[in-house]
C-alpha positions as CSV (number, residue, x, y, z in Angstrom):
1,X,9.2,-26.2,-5.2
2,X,7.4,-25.8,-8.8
3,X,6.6,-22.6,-8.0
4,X,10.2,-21.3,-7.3
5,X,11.0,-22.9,-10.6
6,X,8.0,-21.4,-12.5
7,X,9.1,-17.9,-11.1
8,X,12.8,-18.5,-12.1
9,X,11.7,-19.2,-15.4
10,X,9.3,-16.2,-15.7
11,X,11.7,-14.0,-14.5
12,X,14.4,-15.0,-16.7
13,X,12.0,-14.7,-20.1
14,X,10.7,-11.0,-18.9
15,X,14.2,-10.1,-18.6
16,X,15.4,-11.5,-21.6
17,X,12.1,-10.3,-23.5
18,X,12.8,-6.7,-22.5
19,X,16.2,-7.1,-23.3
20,X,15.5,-7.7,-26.9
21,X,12.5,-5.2,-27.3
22,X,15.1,-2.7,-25.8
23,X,17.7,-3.4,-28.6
24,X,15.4,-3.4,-31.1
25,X,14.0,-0.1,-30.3
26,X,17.5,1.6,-30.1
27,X,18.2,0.0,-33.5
28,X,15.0,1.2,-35.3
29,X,15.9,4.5,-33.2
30,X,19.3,4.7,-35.1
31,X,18.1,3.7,-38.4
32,X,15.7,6.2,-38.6
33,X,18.0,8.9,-38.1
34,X,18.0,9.7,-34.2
35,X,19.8,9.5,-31.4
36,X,20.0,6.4,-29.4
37,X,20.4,7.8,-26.4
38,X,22.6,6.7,-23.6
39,X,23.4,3.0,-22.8
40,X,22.3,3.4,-18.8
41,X,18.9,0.9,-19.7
42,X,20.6,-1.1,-21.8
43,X,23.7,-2.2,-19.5
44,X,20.8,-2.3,-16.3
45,X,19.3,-5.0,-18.9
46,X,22.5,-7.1,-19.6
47,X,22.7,-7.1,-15.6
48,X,19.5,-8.2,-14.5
49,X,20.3,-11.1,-17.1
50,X,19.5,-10.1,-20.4
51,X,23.8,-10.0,-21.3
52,X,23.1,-12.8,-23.3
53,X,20.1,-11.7,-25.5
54,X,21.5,-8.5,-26.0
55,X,24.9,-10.3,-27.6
56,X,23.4,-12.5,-29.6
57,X,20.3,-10.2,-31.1
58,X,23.1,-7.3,-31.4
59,X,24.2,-9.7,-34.2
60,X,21.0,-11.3,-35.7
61,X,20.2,-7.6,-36.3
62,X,23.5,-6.4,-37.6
63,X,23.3,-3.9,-35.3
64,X,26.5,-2.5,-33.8
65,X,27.2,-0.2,-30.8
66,X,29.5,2.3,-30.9
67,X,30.9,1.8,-27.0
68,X,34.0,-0.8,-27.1
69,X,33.5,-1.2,-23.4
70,X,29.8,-2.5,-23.4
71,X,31.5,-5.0,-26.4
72,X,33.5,-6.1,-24.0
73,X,31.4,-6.0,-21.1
74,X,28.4,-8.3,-22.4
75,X,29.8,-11.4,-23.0
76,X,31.2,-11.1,-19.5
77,X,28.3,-10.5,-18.3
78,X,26.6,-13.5,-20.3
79,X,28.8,-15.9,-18.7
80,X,28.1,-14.3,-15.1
81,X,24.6,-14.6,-15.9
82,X,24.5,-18.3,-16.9
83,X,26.4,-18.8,-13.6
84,X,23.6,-17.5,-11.7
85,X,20.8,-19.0,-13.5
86,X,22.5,-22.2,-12.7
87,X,22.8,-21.3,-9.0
88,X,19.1,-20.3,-8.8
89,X,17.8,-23.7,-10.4
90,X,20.5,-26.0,-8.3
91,X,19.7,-23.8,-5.3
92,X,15.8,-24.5,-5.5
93,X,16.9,-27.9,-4.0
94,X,18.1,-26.9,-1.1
95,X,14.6,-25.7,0.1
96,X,13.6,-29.1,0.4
């Protein structure tokens, strides 16, 4: 039972740590003049479960994106997100 909680854990700091490496490298990206790219790694990010880190370090950073919809989209997705971390921790009791 610990170790479905240690992997729960681990998984949701890799995503979350990739999450915010990924936004800060599309930031740096755009303030050194380039392109940013396209938002297909960053929305795979926010779905996996880093919604959450992405909103919140979009901010810190003063870093904006230009797509309304992914705006939208990532606090949606934050909420969904915290809904199913919730159901992986309360579901590690049903194994027992």
């Amino acid at each position: 039972m610990i170790l479905l909680y240690i992997l729960i854990t681990v998984y949701i700091l890799a995503v979350n740590f990739y999450a915010f490496r990924l936004i800060k490298s599309q930031r740096d990206e755009f303030e050194a003049g380039g392109e940013t790219g396209g938002y297909g790694k960053l929305l795979l990010a926010a779905i996996l479960g880093g919604a959450a880190t992405i909103y919140a370090s979009m901010f810190a950073m003063h870093y904006r994106l230009s797509n309304l919809l992914l705006m939208i989209v990532l606090p949606v997705l934050a909420v969904l997100n915290f809904y199913g971390f919730y159901l992986g921790y309360r579901s590690v009791w049903m194994f027992l």
